[in-house]
Every structure is written in C-alpha cells, then in structure tokens.
C-alpha positions in Angstrom: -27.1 -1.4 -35.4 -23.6 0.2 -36.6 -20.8 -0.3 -34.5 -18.8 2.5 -35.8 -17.9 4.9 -33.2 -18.9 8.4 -33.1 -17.1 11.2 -31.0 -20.1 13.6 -31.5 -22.8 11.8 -30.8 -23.6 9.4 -28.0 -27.1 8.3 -28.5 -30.1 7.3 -28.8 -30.6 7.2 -25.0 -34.2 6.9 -23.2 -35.1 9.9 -21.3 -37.5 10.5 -18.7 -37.8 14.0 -19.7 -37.9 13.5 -24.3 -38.4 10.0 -24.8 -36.2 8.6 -27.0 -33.0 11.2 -27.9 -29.9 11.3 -29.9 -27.8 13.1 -27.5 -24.5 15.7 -29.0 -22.0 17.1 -27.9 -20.6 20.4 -28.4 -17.7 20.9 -26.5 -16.2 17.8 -24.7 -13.4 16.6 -26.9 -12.3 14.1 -24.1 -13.4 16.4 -21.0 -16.2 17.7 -19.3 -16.4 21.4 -20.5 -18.6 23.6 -18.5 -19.3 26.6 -15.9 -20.7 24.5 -13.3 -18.8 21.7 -11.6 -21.6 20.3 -10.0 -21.6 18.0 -6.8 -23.9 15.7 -8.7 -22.8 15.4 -11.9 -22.6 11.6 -13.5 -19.6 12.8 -15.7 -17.5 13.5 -12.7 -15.3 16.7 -12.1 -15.2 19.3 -14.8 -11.9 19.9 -16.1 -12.0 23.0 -17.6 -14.1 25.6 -15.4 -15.0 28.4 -18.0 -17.6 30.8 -19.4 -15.9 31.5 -22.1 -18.0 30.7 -25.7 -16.2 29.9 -28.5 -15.7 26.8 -31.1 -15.0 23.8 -29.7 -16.0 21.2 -32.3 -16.7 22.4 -36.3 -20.4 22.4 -37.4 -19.5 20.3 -40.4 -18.0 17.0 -38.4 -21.1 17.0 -36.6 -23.2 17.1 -39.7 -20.7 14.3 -41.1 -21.3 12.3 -38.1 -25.3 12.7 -38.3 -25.1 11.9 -42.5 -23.9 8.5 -41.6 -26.3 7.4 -38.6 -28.2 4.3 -39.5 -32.2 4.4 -39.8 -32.9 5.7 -35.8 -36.5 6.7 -34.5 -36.7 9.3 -31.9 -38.1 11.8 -30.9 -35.7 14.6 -29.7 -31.8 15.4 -31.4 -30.4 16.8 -28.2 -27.5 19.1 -27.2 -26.1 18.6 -24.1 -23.1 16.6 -23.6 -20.4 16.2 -21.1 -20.6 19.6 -20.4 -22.6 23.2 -21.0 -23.6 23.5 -25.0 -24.3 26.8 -24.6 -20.8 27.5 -24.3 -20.5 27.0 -27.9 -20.2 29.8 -30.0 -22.0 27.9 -33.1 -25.0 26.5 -31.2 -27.0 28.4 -33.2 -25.3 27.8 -36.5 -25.4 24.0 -35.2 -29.6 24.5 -34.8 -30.3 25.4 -38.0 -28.1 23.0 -40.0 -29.6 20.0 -38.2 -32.9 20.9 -38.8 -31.8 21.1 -42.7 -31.0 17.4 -42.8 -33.3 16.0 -40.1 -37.1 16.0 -38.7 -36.7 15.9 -35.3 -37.0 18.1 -32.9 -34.2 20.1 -31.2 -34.1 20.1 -27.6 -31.4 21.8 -25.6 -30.4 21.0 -22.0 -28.7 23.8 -20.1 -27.5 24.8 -16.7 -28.9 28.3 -17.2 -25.6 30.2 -16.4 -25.0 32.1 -20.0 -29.0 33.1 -19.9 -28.2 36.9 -19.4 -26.3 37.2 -22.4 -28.3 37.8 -25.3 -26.2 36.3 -28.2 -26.9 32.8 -26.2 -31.0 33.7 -25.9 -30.8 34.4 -29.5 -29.5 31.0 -30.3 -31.5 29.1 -28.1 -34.6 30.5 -29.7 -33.9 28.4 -32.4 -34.7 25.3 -30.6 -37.9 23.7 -30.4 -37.7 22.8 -26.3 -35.1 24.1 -24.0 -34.7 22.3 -20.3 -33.0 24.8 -18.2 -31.6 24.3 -15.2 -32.5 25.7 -11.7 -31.1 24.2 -8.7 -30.8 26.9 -6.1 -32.7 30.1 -4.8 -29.6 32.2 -3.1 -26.0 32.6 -4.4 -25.3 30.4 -1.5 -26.8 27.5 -2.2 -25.7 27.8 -6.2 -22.1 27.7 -4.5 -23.3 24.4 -2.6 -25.1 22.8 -5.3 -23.3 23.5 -8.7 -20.1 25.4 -7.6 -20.2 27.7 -10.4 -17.6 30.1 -11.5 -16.7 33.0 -9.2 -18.3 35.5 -12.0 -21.6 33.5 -12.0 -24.2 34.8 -10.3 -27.7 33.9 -8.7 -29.5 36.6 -9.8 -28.0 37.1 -13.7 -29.1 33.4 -14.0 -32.8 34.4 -13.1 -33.0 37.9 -14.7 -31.6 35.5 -17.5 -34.1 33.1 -17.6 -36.8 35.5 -17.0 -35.8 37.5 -20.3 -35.6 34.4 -22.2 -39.3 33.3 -21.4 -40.8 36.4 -22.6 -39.2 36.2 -25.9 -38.9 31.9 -26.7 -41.9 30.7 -28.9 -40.9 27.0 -28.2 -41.1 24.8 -24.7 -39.5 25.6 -21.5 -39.0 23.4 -18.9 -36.7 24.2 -16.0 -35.1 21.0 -14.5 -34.3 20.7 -10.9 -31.9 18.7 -9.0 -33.0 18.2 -5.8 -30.1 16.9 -3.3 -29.7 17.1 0.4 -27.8 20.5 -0.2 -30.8 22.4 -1.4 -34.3 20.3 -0.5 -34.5 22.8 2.1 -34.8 25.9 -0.1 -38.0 24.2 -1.7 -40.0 26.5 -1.0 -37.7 29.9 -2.3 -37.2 27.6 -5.9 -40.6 27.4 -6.2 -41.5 30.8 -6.0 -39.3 32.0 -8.4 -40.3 29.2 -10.6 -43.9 30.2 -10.2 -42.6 33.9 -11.4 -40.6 32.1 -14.2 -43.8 30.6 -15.7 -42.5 27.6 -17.8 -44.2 25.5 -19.5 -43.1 21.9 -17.3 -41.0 21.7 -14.0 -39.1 18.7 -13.7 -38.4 17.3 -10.7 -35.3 15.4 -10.5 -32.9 13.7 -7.8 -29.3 11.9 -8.8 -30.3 8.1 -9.3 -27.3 7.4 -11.1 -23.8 6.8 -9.8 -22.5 10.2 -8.8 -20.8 12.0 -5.4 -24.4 12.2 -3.8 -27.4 10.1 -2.5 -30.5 10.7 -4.0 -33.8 12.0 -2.0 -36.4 9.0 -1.4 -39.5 9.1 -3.3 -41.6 10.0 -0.4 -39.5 13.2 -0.2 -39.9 13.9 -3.9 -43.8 13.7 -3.1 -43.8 15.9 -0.9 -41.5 18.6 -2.9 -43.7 18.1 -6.1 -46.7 19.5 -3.8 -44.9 23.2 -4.0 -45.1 23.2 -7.3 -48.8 22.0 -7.9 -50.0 25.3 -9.9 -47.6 24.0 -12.3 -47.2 21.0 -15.1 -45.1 18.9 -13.1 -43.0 15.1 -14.0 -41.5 13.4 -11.4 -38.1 11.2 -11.8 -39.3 8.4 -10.0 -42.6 8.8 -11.4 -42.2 8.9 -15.1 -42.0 5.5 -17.8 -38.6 5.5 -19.2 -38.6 4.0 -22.4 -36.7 1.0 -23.6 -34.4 1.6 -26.8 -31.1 0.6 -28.4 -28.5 2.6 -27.8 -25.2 3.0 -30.5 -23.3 0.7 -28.3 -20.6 3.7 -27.8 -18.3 3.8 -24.3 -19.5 7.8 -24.1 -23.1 6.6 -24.8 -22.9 4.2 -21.8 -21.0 6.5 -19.5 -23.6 9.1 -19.8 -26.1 6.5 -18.6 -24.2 5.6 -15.7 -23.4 2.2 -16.9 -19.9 2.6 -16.6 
C-alpha cells in the first residue's frame, strides 16, 4: 500500500453502516469545520462553529488526490470528514466529478442541519445514499446533544429532511446517536422517524473514545424495538469488515486509534 500522505482523503476505513469506504473531506484543512459541536464527537471540539457554505478545498486537488490512489476495492467514496460536507459550496460540483473518474458509489454523511435550504437538497440528490443525522426530537434536546448554532433549529432540520425525502431517488438512512442525553426522547425520535419514511434507521451509540459513555447493548435492544416498522442496523449488532487502511495519522484519528 502507498505511503504517500493525502490531506483529502483518509480512507479506506470499514464501516458498519457502507462496508468498506474511502472517506473525504471537504472542509477541515487542519480543523473540525461544522454547525454542530457535538458532545460525542470522536474529532473533539469544533473550531469553527458556522453555517456558512462556501469553498473550502478546490474540486481539482481532490480529483488530484483520487488520480493517484493505488488499486483500492470498496464499496462506498464517502464525504464526510472532520466536519459537516454540506457546508461546502461545491459538494455538488465534487459529486459529479467523482463519479466521472470512478465506479463507486457516493455516499454522503450529514448532520442534517442545512436540509431546509434547497441549493444543499439539490446537491445531495446527486448522491447515490445519504445518512442523515437525527439525534433529538425537541430544540432542547438538539441543544444537549449536538449544541448547534444559535440559528439552527429543530423543526427547519425536520421540515428539511422531510422535503428532501419526497424528492431524493437514491437511499436514505437517518443515523442516530443514542447517548444518555437523549435515550429518553426514544419514543418522540421515532415518531418523527416513522413520518420521515427512510429507507434504513441506524442505531448508533459512541464506542469510540469521545466525551461520553456509550449505552449498553441491552439498552440498544430495547431502543431498536421503537423502530421495528422500520429496516433497522444495530452498532453492536452489525459485522464490521476487516480492511487496510492508507496508513494516514487523519485516517487513524477518525477511527479512534489515536
């Protein structure tokens, strides 16, 4: 495997939710980027709290970077990052590029706040599987749980996801972080889930090193029984495949390793 380093791209990494993905990165450049600053987040603290899009990183270094990748086999190129993709203003430019030079798939993992806005919906369209995040059921427990920006609210971020699920052709899945914080609005989540529709729900709890303790399996059992109309995978219950990653310091930090 290459041991050139890459500031893009900080995969392949296994994944319980894509099997085997080249994870990049949109908007880091050396800090976590994003509108959320959540109490569980492997990266650590965000250090620039915006909602802001613009360009953070040219589509053309990525492609550079990607050009000179040695033979990989995966299954998903993901955008996610240390920080929010959808903050940048050429995701959608980024999309289509990709998909001119590779095969794969394009999955995008998001925290759902930019959802309302209808330039980000038409980007994300683009994608082939979009993992959205929903963590919270009230404004007050999005406070707890993610500690978004002051002009982020609850209710944009379902009317948000709502719109975007009538219109996307591709996979949905919505991604929640269940913590101590919010395993008591179960029920409330999983409502508006239900109303939501997507195609998976994935049901998630911080086992890497962050600022919280993860749920115990028995109490994900019980949580994934809310859900049970719906195409459910469990963290604790799903194979995680074994794969070589680039060998990168970002590649490792993002899998907790460091």
């Amino acid at each position: 495997m290459s041991k050139k380093k890459y500031k893009y791209i900080y995969g392949p990494v296994p994944s319980w939710r894509l099997g085997s993905s080249l994870g990049i990165d949109l908007v880091s450049k050396g800090r976590k980027i994003c509108s959320f600053d959540c109490v569980y987040c492997q990266i650590g603290k965000t250090g620039l709290l915006t909602d802001d899009r613009r360009i953070f990183i040219k589509c053309k270094d990525i492609i550079e970077e990607l050009d000179s990748l040695p033979p990989l086999k995966i299954d998903y190129i993901t955008f996610s990052g240390a920080g929010e993709p959808t903050l940048a203003a050429n995701l959608g430019e980024m999309i289509k590029s990709v998909k001119q030079i590779r095969k794969e798939k394009i999955a995008v993992i998001s925290n759902s706040s930019l959802f309302h806005r209808e330039d980000v919906r038409k980007d994300l369209q683009l994608a082939d599987f979009v993992i959205a995040k929903f963590d919270a059921s009230t404004q007050e427990t999005l406070m707890a749980v993610n500690k978004p920006m002051k002009t982020i609210n609850i209710k944009h971020i379902v009317s948000g996801i709502k719109t975007f699920r009538e219109m996307y052709k591709g996979k949905l899945a919505l991604q929640i972080m269940f913590i101590e914080q919010n395993k008591g609005s179960v029920k409330d989540i999983a409502r508006i889930v239900k109303e939501i529709n997507p195609d998976e729900v994935q049901i998630n709890t911080p086992l890497r090193p962050c600022g919280v303790k993860p749920l115990s399996e028995s109490e994900i059992d019980k949580i994934e029984t809310y859900f049970n109309d719906l195409k459910t995978i469990s963290v604790y219950k799903s194979e995680r495949k074994e794969i070589s990653s680039l060998s990168d310091e970002e590649t490792l930090k993002r899998r907790g390793k460091i």
